[in-house]
C-alpha positions in Angstrom: -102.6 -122.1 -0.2 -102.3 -118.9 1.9 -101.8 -115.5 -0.5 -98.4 -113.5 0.3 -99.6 -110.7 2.1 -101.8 -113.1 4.5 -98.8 -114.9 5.5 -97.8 -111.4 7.1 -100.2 -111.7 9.6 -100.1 -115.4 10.4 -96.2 -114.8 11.1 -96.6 -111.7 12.9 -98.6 -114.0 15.1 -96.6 -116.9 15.2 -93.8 -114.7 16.4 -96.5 -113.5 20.0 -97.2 -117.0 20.4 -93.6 -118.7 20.1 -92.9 -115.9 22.8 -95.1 -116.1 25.3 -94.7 -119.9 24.8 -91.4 -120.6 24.8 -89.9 -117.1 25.3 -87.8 -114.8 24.0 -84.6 -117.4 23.3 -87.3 -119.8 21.2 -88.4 -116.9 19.0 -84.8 -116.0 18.5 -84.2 -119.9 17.6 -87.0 -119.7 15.1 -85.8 -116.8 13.4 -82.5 -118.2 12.6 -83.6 -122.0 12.7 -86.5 -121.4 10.2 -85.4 -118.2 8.3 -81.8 -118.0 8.6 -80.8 -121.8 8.1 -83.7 -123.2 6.2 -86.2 -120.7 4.0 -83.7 -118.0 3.4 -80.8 -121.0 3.3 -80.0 -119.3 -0.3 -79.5 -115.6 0.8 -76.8 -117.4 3.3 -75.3 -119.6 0.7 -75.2 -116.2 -2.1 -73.8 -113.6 1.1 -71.3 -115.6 2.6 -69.7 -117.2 -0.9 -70.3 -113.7 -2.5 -70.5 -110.7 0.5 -71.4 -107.5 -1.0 -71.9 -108.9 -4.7 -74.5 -111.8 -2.9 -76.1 -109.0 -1.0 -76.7 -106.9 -4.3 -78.0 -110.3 -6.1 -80.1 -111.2 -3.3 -81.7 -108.0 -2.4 -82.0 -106.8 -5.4 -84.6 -109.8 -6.6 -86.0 -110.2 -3.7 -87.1 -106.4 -2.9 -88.4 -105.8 -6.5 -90.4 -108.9 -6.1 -91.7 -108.0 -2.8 -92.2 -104.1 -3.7 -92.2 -103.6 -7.2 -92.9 -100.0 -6.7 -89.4 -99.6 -5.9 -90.2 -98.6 -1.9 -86.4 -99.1 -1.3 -83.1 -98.1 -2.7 -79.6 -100.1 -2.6 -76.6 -98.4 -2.6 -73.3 -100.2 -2.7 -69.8 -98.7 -2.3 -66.7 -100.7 -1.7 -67.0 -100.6 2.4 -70.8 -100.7 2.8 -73.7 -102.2 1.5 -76.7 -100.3 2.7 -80.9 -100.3 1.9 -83.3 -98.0 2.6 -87.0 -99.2 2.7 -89.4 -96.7 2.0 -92.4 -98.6 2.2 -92.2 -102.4 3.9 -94.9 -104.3 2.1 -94.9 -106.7 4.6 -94.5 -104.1 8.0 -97.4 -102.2 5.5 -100.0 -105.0 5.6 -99.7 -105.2 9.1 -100.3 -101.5 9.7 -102.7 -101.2 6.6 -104.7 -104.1 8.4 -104.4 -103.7 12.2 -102.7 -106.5 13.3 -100.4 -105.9 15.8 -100.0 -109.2 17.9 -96.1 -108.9 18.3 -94.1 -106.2 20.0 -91.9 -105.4 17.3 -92.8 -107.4 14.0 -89.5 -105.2 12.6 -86.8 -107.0 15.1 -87.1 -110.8 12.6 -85.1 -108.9 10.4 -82.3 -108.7 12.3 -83.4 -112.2 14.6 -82.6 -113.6 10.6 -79.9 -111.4 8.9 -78.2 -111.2 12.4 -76.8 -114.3 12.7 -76.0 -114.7 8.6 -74.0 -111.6 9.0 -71.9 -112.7 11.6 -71.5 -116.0 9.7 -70.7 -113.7 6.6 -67.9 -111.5 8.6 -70.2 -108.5 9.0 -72.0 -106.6 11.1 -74.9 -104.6 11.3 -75.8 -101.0 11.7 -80.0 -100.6 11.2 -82.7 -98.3 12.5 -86.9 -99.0 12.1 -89.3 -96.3 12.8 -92.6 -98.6 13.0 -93.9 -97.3 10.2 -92.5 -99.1 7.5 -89.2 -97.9 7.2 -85.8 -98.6 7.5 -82.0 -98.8 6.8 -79.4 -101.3 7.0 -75.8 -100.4 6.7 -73.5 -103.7 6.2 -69.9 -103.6 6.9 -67.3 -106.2 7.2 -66.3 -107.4 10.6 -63.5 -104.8 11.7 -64.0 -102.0 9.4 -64.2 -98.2 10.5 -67.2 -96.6 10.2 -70.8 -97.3 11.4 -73.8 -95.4 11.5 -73.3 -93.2 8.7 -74.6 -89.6 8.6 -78.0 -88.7 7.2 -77.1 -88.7 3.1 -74.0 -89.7 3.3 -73.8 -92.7 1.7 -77.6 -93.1 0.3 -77.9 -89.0 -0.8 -81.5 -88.1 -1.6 -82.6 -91.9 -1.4 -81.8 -91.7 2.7 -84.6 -93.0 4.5 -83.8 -90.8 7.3 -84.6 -87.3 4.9 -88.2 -88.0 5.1 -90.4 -86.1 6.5 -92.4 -89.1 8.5 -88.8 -90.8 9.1 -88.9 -89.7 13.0 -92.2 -87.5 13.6 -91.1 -86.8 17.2 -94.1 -89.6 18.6 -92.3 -92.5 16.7 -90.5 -94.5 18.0 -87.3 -95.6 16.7 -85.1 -98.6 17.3 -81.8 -99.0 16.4 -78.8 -101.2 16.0 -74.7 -100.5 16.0 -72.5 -102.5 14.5 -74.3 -105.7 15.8 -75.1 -109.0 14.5 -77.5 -110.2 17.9 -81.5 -109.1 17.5 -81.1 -108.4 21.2 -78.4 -105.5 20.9 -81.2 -102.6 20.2 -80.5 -99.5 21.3 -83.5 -97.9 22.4 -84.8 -95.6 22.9 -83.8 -92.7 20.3 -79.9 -93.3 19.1 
């Protein structure tokens, strides 16, 4: 059985090799084929029966399993669902380790959470910095808003207050109200 941690690698480089195999639209089938429909099939089921409440239950449990050091933060108000993640354990291996086989091991997030989303009535606003860190701001389909300003809706917990968040060499990758892994904005928004 392969440990946690060394699955990282082994599907940071299954992502390289389903590109330059098949190219980009099979990678982008594979995220939401393999993650969205199928291994992550009960996030789906939980968001779309339960939207915010489902995202609570689901990343809740599934980021304290994953980093029990609390490396993130949820905050939920009643028109956004947002996380911030401090330190990626997965994205952290990688860097920790020096594999770096595919472009941007950060974009299955949205290739998977994309497509649920839009399933769910949402959409997406979400920035990575490379390093291990990001945000996610959920909103339903429709709603005002987007891209809230630094601490506005996470306060002290905001990614984005960091020191190392944007270092003026990293590079950062964003989304805007999106639910498609190909709608980054780069570079800087």
């Amino acid at each position: 059985m392969i440990g946690c941690y060394d699955f990282c690698g082994h599907y940071e480089w299954t992502f390289d090799w389903l590109d330059r195999e098949g190219g980009h639209d099979l990678l982008k089938a594979y995220w939401n084929e393999a993650i969205n429909l199928d291994s992550q099939i009960h996030a789906r089921e939980l968001i779309i029966k339960e939207g915010f409440e489902g995202m609570a239950k689901y990343w809740g449990h599934t980021l304290a399993e994953e980093s029990p050091d609390l490396g993130f933060n949820i905050t939920k108000t009643p028109e956004v669902f947002r996380i911030d993640m401090h330190d990626c354990p997965s994205k952290g291996f990688l860097l920790k380790n020096g594999l770096e086989q595919y472009r941007d091991y950060c974009d299955h997030c949205i290739g998977w959470i994309g497509p649920l989303m839009k399933d769910a009535g949402f959409v997406i606003d979400h920035e990575h910095n490379h390093c291990g860190q990001c945000w996610w701001e959920m909103r339903r389909e429709g709603s005002l808003g987007g891209h809230a300003p630094t601490g506005s809706v996470a306060g002290e917990h905001d990614v984005r207050v960091r020191r190392d968040w944007n270092d003026g060499f990293t590079k950062l990758d964003g989304y805007v109200k999106t639910t498609d892994p190909d709608g980054k904005i780069s570079p800087q928004l």
